[in-house]
C-alpha positions as CSV (number, residue, x, y, z in Angstrom):
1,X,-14.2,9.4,-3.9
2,X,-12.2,11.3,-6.6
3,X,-8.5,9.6,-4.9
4,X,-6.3,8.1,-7.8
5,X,-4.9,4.5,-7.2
6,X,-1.4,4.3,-7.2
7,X,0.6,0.9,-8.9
8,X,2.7,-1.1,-5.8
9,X,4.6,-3.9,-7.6
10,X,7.3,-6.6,-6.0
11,X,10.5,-7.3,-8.7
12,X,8.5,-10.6,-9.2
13,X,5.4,-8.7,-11.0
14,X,7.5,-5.8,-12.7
15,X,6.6,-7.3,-16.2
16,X,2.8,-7.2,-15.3
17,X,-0.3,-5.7,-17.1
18,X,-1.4,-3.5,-14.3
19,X,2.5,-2.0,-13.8
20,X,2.8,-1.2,-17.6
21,X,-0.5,0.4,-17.2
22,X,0.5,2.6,-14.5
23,X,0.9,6.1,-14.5
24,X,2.1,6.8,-11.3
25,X,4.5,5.3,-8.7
26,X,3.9,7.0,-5.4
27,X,1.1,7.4,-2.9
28,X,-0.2,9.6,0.2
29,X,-1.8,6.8,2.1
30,X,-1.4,3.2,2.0
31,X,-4.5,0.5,2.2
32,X,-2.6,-3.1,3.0
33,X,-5.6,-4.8,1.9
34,X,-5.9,-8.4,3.4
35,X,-2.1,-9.6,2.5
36,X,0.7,-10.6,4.5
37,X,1.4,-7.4,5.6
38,X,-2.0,-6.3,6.8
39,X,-1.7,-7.2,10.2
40,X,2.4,-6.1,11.2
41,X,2.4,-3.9,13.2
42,X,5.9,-2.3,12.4
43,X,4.8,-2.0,8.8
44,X,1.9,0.1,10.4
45,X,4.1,1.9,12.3
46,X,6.4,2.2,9.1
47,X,4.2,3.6,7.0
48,X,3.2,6.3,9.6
49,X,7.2,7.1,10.2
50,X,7.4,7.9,6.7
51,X,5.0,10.4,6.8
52,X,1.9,8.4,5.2
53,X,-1.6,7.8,6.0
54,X,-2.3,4.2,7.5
55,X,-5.4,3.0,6.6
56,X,-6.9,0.4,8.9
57,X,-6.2,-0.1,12.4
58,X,-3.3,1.8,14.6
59,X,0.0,-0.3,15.3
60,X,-0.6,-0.5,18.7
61,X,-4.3,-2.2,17.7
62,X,-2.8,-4.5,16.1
63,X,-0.1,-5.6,18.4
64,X,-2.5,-5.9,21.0
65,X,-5.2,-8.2,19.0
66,X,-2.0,-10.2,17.4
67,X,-1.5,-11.1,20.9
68,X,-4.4,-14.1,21.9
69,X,-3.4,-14.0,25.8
70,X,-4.3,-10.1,25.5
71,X,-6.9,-10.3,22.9
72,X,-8.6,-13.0,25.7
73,X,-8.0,-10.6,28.2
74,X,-9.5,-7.5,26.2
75,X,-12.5,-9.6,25.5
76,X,-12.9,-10.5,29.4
77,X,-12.7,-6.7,29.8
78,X,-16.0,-6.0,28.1
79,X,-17.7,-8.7,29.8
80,X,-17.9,-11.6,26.3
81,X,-18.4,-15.1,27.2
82,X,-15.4,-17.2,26.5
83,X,-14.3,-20.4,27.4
84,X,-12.0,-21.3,30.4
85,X,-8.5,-20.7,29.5
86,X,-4.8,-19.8,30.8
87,X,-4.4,-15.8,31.2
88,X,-0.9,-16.4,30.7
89,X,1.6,-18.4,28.6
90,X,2.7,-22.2,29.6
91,X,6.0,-22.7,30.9
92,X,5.7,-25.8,30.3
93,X,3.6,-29.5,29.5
94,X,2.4,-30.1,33.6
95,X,0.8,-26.4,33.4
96,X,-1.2,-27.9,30.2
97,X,-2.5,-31.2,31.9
98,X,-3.2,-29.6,35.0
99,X,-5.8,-27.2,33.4
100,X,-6.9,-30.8,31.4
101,X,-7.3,-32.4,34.8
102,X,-9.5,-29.2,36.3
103,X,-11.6,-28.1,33.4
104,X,-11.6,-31.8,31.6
105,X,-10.9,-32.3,27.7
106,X,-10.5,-31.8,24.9
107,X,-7.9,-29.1,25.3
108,X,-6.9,-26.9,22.4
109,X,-3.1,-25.9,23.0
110,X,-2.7,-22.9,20.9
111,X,0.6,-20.5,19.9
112,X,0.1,-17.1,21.5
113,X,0.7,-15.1,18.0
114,X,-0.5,-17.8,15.6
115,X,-3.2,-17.7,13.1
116,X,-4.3,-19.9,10.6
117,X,-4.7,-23.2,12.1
118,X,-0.8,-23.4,13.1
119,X,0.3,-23.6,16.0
120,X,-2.8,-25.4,16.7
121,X,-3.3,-28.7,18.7
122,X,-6.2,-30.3,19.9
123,X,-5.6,-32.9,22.5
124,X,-8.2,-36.2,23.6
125,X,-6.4,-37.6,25.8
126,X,-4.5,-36.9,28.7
127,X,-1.1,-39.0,27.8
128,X,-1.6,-36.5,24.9
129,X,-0.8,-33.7,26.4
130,X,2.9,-33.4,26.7
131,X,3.7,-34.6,23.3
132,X,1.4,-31.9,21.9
133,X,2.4,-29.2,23.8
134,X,5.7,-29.8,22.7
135,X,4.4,-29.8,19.3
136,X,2.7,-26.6,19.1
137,X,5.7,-24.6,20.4
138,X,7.9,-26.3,17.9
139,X,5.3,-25.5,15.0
140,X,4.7,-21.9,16.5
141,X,8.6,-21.2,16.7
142,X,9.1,-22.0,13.3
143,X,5.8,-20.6,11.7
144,X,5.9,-17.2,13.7
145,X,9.3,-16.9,15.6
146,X,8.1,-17.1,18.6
147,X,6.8,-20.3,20.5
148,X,4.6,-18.7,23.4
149,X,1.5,-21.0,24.0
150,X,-1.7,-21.3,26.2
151,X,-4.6,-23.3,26.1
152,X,-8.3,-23.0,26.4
153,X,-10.9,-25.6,26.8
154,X,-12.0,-26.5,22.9
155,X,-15.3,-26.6,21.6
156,X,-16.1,-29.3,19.5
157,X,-17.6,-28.9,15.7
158,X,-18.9,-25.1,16.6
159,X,-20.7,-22.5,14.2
160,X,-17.9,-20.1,13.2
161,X,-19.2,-16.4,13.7
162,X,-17.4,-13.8,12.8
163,X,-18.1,-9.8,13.6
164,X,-16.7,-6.6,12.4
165,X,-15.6,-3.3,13.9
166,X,-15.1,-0.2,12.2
167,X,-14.1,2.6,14.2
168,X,-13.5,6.3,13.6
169,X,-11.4,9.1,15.7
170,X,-14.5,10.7,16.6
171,X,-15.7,8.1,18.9
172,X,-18.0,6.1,16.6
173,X,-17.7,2.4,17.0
174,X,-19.8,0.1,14.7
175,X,-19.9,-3.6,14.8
176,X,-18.8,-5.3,11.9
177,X,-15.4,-7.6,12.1
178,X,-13.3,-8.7,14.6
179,X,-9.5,-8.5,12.8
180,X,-6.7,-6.3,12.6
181,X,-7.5,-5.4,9.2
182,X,-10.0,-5.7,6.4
183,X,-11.5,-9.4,6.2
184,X,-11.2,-11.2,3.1
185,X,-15.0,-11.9,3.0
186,X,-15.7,-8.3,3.4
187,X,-18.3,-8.3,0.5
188,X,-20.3,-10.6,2.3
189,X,-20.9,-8.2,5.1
190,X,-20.5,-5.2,2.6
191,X,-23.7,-7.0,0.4
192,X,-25.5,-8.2,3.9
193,X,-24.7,-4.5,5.3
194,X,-25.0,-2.9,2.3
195,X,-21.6,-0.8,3.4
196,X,-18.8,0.2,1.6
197,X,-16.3,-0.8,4.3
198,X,-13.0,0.7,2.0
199,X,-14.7,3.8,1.8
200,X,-15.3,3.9,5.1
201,X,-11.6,3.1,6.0
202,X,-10.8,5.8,4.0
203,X,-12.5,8.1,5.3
204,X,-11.3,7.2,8.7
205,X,-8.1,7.6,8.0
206,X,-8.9,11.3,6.3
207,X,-10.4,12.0,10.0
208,X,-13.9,11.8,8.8
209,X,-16.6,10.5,10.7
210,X,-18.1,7.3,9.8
211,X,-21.1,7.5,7.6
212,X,-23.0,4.4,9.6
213,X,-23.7,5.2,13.3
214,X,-25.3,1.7,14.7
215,X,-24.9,-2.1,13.8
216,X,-26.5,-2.4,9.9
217,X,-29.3,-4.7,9.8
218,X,-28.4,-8.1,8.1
219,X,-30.5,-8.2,4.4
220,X,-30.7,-10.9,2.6
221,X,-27.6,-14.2,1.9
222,X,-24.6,-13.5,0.4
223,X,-22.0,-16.3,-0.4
224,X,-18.2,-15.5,-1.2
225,X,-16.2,-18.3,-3.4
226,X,-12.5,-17.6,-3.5
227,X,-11.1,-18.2,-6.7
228,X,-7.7,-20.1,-6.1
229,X,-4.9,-20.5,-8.7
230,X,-4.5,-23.9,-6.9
231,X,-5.0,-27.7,-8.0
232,X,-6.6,-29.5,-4.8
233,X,-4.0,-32.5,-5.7
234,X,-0.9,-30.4,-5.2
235,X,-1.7,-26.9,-3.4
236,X,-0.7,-23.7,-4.3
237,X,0.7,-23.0,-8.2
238,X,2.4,-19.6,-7.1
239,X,5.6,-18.3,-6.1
240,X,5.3,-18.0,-2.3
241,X,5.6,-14.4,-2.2
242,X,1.9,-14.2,-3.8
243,X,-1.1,-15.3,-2.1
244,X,-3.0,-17.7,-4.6
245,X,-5.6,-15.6,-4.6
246,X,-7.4,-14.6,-8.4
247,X,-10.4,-13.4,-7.6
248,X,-13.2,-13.7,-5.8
249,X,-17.3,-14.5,-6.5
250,X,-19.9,-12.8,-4.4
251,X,-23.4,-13.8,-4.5
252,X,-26.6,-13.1,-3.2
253,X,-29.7,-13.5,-2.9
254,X,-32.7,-12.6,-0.5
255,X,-32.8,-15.8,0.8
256,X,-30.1,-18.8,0.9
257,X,-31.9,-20.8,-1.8
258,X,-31.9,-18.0,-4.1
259,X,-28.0,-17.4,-3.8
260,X,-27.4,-21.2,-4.3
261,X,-29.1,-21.5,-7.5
262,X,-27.8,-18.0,-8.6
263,X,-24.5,-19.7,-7.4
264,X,-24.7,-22.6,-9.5
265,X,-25.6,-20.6,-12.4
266,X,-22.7,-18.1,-11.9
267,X,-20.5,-20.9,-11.2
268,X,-20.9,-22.8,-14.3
269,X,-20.5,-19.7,-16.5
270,X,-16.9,-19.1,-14.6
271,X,-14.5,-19.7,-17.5
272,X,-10.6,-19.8,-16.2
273,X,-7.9,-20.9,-19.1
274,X,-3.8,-21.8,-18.1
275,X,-4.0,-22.4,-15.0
276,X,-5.6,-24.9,-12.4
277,X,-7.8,-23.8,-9.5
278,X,-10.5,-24.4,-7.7
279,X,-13.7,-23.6,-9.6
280,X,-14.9,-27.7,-10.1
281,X,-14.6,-28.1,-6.0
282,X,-16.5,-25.1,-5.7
283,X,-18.8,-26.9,-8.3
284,X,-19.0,-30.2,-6.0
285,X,-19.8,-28.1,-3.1
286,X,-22.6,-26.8,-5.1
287,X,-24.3,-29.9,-5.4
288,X,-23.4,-31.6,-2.5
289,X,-26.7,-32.1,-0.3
290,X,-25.1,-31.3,3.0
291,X,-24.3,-28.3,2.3
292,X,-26.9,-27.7,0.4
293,X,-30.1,-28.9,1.2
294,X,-28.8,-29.1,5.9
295,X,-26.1,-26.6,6.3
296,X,-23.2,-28.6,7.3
297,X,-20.4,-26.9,5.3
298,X,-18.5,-26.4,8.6
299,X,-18.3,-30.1,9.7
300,X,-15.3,-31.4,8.5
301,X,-16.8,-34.9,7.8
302,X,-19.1,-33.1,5.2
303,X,-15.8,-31.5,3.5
304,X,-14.0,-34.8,3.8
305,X,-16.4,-36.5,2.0
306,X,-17.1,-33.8,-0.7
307,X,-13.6,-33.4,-1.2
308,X,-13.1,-37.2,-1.6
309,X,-15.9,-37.7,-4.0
310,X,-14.8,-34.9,-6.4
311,X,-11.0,-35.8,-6.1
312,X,-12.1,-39.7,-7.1
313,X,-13.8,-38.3,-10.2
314,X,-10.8,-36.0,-10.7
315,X,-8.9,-38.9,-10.9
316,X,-10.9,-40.8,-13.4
317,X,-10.8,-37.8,-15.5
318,X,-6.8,-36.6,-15.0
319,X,-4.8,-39.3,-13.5
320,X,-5.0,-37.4,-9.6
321,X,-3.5,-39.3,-6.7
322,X,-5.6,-37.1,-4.3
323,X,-6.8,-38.7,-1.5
324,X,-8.9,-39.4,1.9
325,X,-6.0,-38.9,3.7
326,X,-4.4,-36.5,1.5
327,X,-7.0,-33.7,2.0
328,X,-7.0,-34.6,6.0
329,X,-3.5,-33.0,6.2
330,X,-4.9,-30.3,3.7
331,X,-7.6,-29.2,6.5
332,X,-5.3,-29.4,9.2
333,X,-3.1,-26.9,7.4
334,X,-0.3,-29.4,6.0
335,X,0.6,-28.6,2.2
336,X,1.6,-32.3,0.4
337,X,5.5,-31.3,0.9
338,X,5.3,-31.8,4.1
339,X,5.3,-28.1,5.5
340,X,3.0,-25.4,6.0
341,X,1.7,-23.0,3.1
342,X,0.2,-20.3,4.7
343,X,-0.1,-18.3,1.9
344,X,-2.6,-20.9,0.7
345,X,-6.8,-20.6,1.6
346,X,-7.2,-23.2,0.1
347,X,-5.1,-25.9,2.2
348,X,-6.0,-24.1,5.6
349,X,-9.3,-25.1,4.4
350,X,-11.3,-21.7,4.0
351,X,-12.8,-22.3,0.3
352,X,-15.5,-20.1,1.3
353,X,-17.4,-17.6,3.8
354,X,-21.0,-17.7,4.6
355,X,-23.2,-15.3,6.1
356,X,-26.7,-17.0,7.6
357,X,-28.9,-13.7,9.0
């Protein structure tokens, strides 16, 4: 597209290879990426009030879709099926079992401005409820600064489906994500697409028209592996500024068979030295029949038992003291300390993205 990138580097990183490399230090526009920062709205708005271009969506966007009550109530706008929930938050626990008592259980009480599993509670039984309620607005207080909550009837071991949208200012709307900024499995719908979705943020934010004008047709299987500088026994090895993040594998195939093998292959060529992370679990995963052979990657029963497998051969081989119930709390979002990592895919349980056409 003939635009120069521009080096952006925290005092943490001043010493690394891509700053000493740089030749420039400032920018006309700034691309958040898929970080921390990607979906604040007042660095949005920051970045405009300095007289730069945002790229990705407007501040008020992403307030409104940061917002589940009015993300709920945008979707009921448009006429999309959802489940029964409160179009308000709680005030308090009797609110929750009362909806439990009308629309039966399980429940999911859930902070308004959460993400990432926290904030989160799923609740069984109705002596339950108070005690959880009380919970998640402890959990979303301290995980978000604020500890709004509401609830919604919770659907049990579901297919996760997720769209996107890409929008320009000339009134072109194209399905392709649902999020407040780029996805971090955007090559999957960028190979099953085949669409450049930077570009096209790009050029959105020049005030170009999008080059796509209707939904792409899905071709092929594509399968994304993130590549975590994390050992599954302890979490995340990096300073908690920094996602874990190292890089990513994207593969694909025409069909889902084809991307496996090519997986497997790709996988066992993936050579990381001096630091731990997660490319023998992705390796387990790999040869695991559930996943492979009947597609049951989201059930947590098939992860559980995955994970436990590898970890016990993990501790043959290294000395690990990873276990069953270990890698519960990892899936429910609990790092082994005892608190949350959010900066960390890997213990909110994302190891991977699929897309099934």
């Amino acid at each position: 597209m003939g635009i120069a990138s521009v080096a952006m580097y925290a005092d943490d990183d001043i010493g690394s290879l891509h700053v000493e490399l740089a030749d420039e230090a400032w920018a006309t526009m700034v691309h958040p990426g898929y970080g921390f920062l990607s979906e604040r709205a007042e660095f949005a708005q920051a970045v405009i009030d300095a007289g730069l271009k945002w790229v990705g969506p407007s501040p008020e966007a992403i307030t409104k879709l940061g917002d589940k009550i009015e993300a709920r109530k945008i979707a009921a706008s448009v006429g999309a099926p959802l489940v029964q929930g409160t179009q308000d938050p709680l005030n308090n626990a009797d609110e929750a079992l009362a909806f439990a008592k009308q629309y039966g259980l399980p429940i999911a009480i859930k902070a308004a401005f959460g993400g990432g599993g926290r904030g989160l509670k799923v609740v069984w039984k109705l002596e339950e409820v108070k005690e959880l309620y009380d919970s998640a607005v402890r959990e979303a207080k301290a995980a978000f600064g604020r500890g709004e909550c509401f609830v919604e009837q919770y659907l049990d071991n579901p297919r996760h489906v997720e769209a996107q949208v890409i929008a320009d200012l000339h009134g072109n709307v194209v399905v392709l994500e649902v999020n407040t900024r780029l996805q971090v499995e955007h090559p999957v719908t960028e190979e099953t697409a085949r669409v450049d979705l930077v570009v096209e943020q790009i050029q959105v934010a020049l005030g170009e028209e999008l080059s796509i004008k209707e939904t792409p047709k899905a071709q092929g299987h594509a399968i994304e592996f993130r590549i975590n500088a994390e050992d599954p026994s302890r979490g995340s090895l990096v300073s908690s500024h920094f996602d874990s993040l190292m890089a990513k594998l994207i593969v694909t195939g025409e069909t889902r068979e084809i991307a496996i093998r090519r997986a497997k292959r790709a996988l066992k060529q993936f050579k990381i030295e001096g630091v731990a992370s997660v490319l023998d679990f992705h390796r387990a995963v790999l040869n695991e029949p559930d996943f492979t052979d009947e597609f049951k990657a989201y059930l947590q029963e098939c992860l559980l038992k995955v994970q436990f497998r590898w970890s016990n051969n993990q501790r043959k081989a290294q000395s690990s003291h990873f276990n069953l119930s270990t890698y519960k709390r990892l899936l429910t979002g609990q790092s082994l300390l005892g608190k949350s990592k959010p900066e960390s895919k890997f213990v909110q349980g994302k190891l991977w993205q699929l897309w099934k056409p």
